[in-house]
MIFI-494468 format. One record per residue (C-alpha): residue number from 1; residue in three letters; x, y, z. Coordinates in steps of 0.001 Angstrom, whole numbers, plus 500000, padded with zeros to 6 digits. Layout:
// residues N
     k     r       c1       c2       c3
   NUM   ala        X        Y        Z
...
***
This chain:
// residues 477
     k     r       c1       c2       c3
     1   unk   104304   853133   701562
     2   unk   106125   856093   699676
     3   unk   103852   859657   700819
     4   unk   103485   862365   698606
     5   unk   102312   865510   699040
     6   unk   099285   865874   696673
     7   unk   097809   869273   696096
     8   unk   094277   869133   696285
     9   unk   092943   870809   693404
    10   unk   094954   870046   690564
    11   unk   094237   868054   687450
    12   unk   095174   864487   686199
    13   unk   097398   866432   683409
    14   unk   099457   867563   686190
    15   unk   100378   863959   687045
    16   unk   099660   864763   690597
    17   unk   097441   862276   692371
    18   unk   094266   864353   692974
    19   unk   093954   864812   696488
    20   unk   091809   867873   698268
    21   unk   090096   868819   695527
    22   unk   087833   866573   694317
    23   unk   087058   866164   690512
    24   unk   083578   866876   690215
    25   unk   080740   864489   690531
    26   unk   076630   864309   689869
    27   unk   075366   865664   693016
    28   unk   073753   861484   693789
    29   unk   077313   860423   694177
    30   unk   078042   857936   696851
    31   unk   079231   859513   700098
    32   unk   082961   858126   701153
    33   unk   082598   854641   702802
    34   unk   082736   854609   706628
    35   unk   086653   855084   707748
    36   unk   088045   853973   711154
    37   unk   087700   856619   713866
    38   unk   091085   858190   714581
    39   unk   093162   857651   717767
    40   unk   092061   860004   720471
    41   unk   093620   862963   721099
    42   unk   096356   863455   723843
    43   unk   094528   865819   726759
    44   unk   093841   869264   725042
    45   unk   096124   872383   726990
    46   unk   094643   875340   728463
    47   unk   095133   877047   725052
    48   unk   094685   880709   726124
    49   unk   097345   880823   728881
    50   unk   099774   878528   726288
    51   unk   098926   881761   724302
    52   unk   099191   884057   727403
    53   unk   102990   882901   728391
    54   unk   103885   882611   724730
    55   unk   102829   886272   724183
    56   unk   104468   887550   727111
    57   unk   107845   886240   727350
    58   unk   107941   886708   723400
    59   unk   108066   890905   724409
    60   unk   110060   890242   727626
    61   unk   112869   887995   726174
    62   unk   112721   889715   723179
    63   unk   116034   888789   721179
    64   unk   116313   886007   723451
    65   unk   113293   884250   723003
    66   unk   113770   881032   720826
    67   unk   110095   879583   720702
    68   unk   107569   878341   722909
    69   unk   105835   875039   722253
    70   unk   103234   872705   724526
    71   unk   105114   869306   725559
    72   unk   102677   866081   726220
    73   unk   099428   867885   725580
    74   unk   100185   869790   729225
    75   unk   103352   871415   729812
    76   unk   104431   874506   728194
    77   unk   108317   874816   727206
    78   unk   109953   878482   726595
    79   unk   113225   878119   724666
    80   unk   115460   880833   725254
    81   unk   119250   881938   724502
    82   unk   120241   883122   727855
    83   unk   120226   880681   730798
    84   unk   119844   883950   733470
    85   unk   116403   883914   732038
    86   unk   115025   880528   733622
    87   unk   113666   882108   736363
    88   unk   111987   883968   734444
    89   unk   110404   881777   732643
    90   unk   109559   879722   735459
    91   unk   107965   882163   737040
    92   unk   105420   882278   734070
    93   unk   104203   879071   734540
    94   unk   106588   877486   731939
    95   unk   109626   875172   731793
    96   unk   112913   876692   730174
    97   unk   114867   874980   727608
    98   unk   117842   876790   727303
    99   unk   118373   876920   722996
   100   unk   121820   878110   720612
   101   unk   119261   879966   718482
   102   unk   116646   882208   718980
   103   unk   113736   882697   716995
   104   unk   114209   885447   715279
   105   unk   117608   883899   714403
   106   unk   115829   880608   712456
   107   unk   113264   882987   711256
   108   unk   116037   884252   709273
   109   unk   117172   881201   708294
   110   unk   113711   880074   706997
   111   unk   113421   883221   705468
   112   unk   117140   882907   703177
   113   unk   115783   879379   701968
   114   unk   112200   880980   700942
   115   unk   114491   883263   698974
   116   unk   116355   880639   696688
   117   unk   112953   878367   697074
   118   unk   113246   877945   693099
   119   unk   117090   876662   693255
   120   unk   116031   873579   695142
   121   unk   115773   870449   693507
   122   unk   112168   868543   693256
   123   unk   113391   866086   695898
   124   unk   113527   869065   698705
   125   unk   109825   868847   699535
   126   unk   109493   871584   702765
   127   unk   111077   873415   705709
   128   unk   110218   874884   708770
   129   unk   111468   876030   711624
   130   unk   110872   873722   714302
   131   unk   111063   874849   718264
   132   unk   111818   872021   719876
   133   unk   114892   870729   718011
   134   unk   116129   874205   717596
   135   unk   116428   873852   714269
   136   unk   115166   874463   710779
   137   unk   114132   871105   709601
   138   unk   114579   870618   705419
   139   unk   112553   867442   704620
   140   unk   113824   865578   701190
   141   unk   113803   862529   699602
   142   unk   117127   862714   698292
   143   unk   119144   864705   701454
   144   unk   122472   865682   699403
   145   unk   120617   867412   697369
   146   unk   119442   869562   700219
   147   unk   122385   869973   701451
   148   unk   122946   871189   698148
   149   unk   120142   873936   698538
   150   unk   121399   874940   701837
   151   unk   124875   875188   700540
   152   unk   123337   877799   697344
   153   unk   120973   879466   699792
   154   unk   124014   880797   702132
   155   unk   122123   880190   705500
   156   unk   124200   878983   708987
   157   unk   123961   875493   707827
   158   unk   124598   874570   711428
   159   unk   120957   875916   712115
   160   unk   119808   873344   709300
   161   unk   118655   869902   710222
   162   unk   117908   867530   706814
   163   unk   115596   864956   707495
   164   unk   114826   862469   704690
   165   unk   111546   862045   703895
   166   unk   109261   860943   701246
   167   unk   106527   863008   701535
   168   unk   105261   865249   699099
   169   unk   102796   867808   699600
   170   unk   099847   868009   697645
   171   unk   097066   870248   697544
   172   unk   093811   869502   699198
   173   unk   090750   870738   696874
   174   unk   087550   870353   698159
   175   unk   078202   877949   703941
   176   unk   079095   875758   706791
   177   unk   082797   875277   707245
   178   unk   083583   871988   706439
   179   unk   080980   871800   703990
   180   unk   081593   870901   700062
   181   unk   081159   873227   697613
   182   unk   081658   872860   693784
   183   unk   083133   874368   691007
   184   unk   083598   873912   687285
   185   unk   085745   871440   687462
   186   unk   086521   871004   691321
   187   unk   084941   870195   694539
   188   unk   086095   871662   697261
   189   unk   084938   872609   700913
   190   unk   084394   875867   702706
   191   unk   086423   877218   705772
   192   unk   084924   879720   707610
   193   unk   082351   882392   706355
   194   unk   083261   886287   705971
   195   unk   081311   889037   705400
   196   unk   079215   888551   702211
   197   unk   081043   884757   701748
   198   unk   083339   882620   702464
   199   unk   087454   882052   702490
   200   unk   088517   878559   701138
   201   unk   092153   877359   698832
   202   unk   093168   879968   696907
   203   unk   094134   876261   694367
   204   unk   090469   875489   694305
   205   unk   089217   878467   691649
   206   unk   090359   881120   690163
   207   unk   088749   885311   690376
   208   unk   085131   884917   688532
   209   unk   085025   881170   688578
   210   unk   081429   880465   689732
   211   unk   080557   878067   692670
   212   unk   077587   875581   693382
   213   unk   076680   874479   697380
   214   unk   076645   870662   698147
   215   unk   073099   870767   697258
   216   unk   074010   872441   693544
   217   unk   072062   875546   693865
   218   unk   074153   878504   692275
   219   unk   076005   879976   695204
   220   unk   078514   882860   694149
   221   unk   081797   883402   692205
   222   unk   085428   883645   693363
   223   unk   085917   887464   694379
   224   unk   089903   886788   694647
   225   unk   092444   884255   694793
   226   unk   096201   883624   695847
   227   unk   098647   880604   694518
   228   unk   101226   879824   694899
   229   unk   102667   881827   697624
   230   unk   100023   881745   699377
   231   unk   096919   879783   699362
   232   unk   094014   881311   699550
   233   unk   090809   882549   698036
   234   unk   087546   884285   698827
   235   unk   083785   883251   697036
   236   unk   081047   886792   697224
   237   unk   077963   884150   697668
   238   unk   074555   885812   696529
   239   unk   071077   886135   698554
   240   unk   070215   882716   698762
   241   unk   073316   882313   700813
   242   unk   073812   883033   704587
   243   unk   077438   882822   706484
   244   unk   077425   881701   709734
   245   unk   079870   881117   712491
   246   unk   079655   877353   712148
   247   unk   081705   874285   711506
   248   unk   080359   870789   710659
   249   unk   081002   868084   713146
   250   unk   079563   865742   710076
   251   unk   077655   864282   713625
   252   unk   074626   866786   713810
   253   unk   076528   869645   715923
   254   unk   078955   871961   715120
   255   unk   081846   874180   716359
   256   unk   081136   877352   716978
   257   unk   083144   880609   715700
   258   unk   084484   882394   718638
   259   unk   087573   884294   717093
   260   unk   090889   883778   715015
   261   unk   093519   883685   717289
   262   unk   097021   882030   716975
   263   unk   097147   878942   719248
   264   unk   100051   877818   720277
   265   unk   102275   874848   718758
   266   unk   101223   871871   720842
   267   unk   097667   872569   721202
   268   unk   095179   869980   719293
   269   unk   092999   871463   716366
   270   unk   090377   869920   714069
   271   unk   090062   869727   710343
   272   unk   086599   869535   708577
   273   unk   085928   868686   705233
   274   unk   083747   867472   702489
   275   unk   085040   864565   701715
   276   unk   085952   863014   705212
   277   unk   082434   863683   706490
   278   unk   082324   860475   709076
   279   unk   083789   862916   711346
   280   unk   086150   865724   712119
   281   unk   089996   865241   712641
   282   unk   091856   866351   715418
   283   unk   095820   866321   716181
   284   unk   098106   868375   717314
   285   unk   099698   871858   715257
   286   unk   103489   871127   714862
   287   unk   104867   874031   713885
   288   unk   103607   877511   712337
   289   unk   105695   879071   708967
   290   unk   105817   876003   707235
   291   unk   107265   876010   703360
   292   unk   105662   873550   701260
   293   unk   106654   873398   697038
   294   unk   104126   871655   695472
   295   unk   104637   871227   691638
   296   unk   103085   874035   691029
   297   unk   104985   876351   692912
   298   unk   105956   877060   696492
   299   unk   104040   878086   699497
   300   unk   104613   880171   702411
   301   unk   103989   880758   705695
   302   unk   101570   877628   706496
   303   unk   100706   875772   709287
   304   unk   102071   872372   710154
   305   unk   099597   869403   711758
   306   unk   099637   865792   712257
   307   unk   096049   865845   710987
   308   unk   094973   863245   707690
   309   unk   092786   864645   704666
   310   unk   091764   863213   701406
   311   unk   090890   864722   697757
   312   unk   088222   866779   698737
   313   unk   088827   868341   701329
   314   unk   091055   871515   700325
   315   unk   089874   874496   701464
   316   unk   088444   873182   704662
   317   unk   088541   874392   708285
   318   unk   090956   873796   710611
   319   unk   089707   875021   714379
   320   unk   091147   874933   717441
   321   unk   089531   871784   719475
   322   unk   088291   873972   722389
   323   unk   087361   877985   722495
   324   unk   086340   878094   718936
   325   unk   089261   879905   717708
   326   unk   089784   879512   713678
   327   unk   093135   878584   713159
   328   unk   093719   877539   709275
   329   unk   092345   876665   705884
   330   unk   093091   873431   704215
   331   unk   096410   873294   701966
   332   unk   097971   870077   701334
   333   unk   098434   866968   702474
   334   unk   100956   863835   702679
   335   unk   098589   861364   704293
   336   unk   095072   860229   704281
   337   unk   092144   859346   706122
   338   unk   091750   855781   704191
   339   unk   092675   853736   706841
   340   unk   092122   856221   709866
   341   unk   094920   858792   711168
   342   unk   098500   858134   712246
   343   unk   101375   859420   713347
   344   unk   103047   859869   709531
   345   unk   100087   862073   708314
   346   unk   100900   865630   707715
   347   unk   098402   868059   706352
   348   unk   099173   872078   706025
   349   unk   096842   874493   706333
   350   unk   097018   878770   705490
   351   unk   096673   880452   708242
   352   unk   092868   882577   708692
   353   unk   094943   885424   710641
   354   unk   096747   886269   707730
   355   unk   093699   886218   705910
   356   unk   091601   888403   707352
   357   unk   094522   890909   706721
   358   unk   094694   890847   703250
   359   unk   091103   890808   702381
   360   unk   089730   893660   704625
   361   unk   087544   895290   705448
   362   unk   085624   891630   705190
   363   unk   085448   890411   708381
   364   unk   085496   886860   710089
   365   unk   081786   886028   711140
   366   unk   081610   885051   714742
   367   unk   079055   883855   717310
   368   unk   076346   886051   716988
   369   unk   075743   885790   713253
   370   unk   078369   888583   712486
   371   unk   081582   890521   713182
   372   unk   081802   890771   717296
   373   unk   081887   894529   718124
   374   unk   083132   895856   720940
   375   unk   080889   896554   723484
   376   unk   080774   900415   725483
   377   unk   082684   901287   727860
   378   unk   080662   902926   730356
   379   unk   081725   905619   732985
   380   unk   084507   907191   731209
   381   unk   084621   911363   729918
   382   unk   084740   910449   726568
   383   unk   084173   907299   723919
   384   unk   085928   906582   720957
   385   unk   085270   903663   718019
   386   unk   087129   902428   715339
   387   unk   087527   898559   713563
   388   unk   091119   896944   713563
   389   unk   092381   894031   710826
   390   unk   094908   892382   712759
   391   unk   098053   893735   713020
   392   unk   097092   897232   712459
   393   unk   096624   899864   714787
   394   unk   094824   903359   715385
   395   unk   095151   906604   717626
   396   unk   092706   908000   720071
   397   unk   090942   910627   720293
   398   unk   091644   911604   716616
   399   unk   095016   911611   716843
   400   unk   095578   913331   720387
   401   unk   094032   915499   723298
   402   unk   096091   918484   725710
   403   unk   095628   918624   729615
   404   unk   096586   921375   730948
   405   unk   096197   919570   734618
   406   unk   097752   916493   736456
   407   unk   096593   913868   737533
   408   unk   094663   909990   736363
   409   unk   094616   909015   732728
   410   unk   092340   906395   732814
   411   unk   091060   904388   730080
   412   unk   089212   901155   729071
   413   unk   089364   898764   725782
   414   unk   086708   896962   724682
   415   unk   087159   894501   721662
   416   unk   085112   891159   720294
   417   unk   085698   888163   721450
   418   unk   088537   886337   720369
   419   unk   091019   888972   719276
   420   unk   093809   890566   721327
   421   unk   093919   893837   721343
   422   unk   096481   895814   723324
   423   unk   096173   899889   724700
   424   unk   099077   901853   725026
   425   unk   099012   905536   726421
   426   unk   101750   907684   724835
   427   unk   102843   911478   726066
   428   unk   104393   913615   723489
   429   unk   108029   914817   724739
   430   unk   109448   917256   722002
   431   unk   108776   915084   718694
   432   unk   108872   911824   720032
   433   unk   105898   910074   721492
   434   unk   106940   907833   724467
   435   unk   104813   904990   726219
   436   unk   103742   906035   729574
   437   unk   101510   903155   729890
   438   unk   100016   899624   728461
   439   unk   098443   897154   728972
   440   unk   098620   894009   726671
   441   unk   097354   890801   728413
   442   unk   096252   888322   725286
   443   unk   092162   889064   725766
   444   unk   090425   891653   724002
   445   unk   089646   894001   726741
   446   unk   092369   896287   728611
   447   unk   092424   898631   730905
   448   unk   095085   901787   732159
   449   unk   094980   903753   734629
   450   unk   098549   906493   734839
   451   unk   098750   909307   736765
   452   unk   100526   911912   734524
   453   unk   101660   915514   734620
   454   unk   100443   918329   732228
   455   unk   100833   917577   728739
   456   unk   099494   916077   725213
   457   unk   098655   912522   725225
   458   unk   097089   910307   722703
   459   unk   096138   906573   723139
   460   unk   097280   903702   720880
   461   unk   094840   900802   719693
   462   unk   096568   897797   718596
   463   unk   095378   894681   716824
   464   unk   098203   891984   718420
   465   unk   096016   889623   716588
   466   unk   092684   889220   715297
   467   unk   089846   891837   713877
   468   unk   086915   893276   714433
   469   unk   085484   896709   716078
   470   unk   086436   898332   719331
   471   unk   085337   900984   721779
   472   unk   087553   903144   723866
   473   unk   086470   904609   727078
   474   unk   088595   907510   728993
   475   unk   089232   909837   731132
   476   unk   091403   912680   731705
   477   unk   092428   915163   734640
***
């Protein structure tokens, strides 16, 4: 059976098959008939240290790092560029695969294709980079004419791998995540609720469209939306509206809302959404930085899982299957849910992380009915507070502070759960301000302790990934 990939919230007049966003219906209409459950899912990793070794031998390999990946549901695989680095990598817990590229090297490559994305014919459907095979995989139906686009697109076509493939991607339209929601002319579902709202397809509405819940009681208007390029949108709900940190199991319980950090390629997720409400999906994420052109233009930066979906379900939540972390909203898809979920299904998701970042200072709602703040730091001279988006950072105690003694620096982070927040201490030599200490393990909370000679000093807060407010606790001689 040919695949397509549908997007989700576009109209018959597109001659797209209508696929996550679901033409709108009188609020009686029939739920979807009962679907076969999907297979079970292999054994889930232990996601945080698959994000722990992934994080550290990214900054220890550096330029020699090609990608890190979980193999069988169990064993995490570092690719690297230098074989002297095995040990290394053993030593982390991980098995080396020793790689011609490294990441940053296919990064590059992806990134040259994005740039000629409108040269390629309709036929070349999506790339990626892919860790395992090395490579960056170009999926086509017709593969000379992606060899074609490689060709125009001057990339190390020796770093390309064409697959042909008839998918094409389509996106999925569809205070719950999971849950449908309606528009004008769409219905869509909700991903995970923000400050004030929710985040959902930037394809299901445009900025002032007004949305109705499942239940059709006015809900709230698009505040701002993103597509192509990216995919995403936020709705400002009114009053009657509450975010929480839930997602639907569509089975009376729910996931909970713990965070929004990156899991690692390998490790299972779930997808929930409106339309597939017998249950929620689960599969594993295949790769991160996914390209997808849909008909209506191309896409960026998306997430890659063998997860199924069906019109209806764009905008939807995609969660990690254990620790709560919020991973992606609902794209496209090539597959569906009809018949249950195999192997061939493909569904691609914008990432939440990158979210967050762009529509600051609204904030993820967690466990606890809100942003997570950091809790004190107790026993420490002096406290500092601030709020990071992720990848941003800040500098404590406004800026810096002077001893005129030596002696222990000693300090303590304290961010919300589910983030990763890193604390560096920096001494100012001359101009330059050099790292005297850090500490950047892949939890919220750090702590340093330096002894240090006379001098100014000023400690850096950084947002590796995820948001929400911190306190700092330190000393000084």
């Amino acid at each position: 059976m040919a695949r397509r990939h549908l997007l989700l919230g576009i109209t018959a007049g597109t001659g797209l098959v209508l696929a996550l966003a679901a033409p709108v219906q009188s609020a009686g209409a029939a739920t979807p008939a009962h679907r076969p459950q999907a297979a079970p899912a292999a054994p889930a990793p232990d996601g945080d240290q698959a994000a722990r070794v992934q994080k550290r031998l990214r900054l220890s390999l550096g330029a020699k790092f090609g990608g890190a990946w979980v193999k069988g549901g169990k064993q995490i695989v570092v690719a690297t560029t230098d074989a002297s680095t095995a040990k290394t990598i053993r030593a982390a817990g991980a098995e080396p695969k020793i790689v011609k590229y490294a990441e940053r090297t296919l990064d590059a490559v992806q990134a040259g294709l994005n740039r000629h994305s409108r040269s390629a014919a309709k036929s070349v459907t999506s790339w990626y980079v892919d860790t395992d095979s090395n490579t960056v995989v170009v999926n086509a139906s017709d593969t000379a004419a992606a060899k074609r686009f490689v060709a125009a697109s001057g990339v190390d076509a020796a770093a390309v791998k064409i697959v042909k493939s008839a998918e094409k991607p389509r996106l999925v339209h569809d205070i719950v995540g999971g849950e449908r929601y309606w528009t004008t002319q769409y219905g869509c579902s909700v991903a995970f609720s923000v400050t004030n709202g929710f985040i959902t397809a930037g394809h299901c509405g445009k900025k002032g469209e007004q949305t109705k819940g499942s239940n059709q009681v006015a809900q709230g208007s698009f505040g701002g939306s993103s597509f192509p390029g990216d995919d995403y949108a936020w709705v400002d709900t009114n009053d009657q509206w509450t975010p929480t940190p839930k997602v639907t199991k569509w089975n009376g319980s729910y996931e909970t809302v713990r965070g929004a950090t990156d899991a690692a390629v390998g490790t299972t997720a779930c997808r929930s959404g409106g339309t597939t409400n017998t249950q929620i999906w689960c599969g594993p994420i295949q790769q991160r930085n996914a390209t997808v052109r849909y008909a209506e233009g191309t896409v960026t930066g998306l997430i890659r899982a063998n997860i199924c979906a069906d019109p209806g379900d764009s905008g939807g939540a995609l969660i990690t299957q254990t620790g709560g972390q919020a991973q992606g909203i609902t794209s496209g898809t090539s597959g569906t849910c009809k018949n249950g979920q195999g192997s061939d299904d493909q569904t691609y998701f914008q990432p939440v992380d990158e979210v967050l970042r762009l529509i600051a200072p609204r904030q993820l709602i967690t466990e606890g009915g809100g942003p997570d703040p950091g809790e004190a730091c107790d026993g420490y001279q002096t406290k500092a507070a601030g709020s990071l988006t992720s990848g941003s950072e800040a500098y404590q105690p406004n800026g810096n502070y002077t001893t005129t003694a030596s002696g222990a620096h000693t300090a303590c982070l304290d961010g919300p759960d589910g983030v990763d927040f890193d604390l560096y201490l920096q001494k100012l030599n001359g101009s330059t301000w050099t790292n005297v200490a850090s500490s950047t393990s892949p939890d919220p909370d750090e702590k340093i302790s330096y002894n240090g000679a006379a001098g100014t000093y000023r400690y850096r807060v950084h947002s590796y990934d995820g948001s929400g407010d911190y306190t700092l606790g330190f000393s000084k001689p």
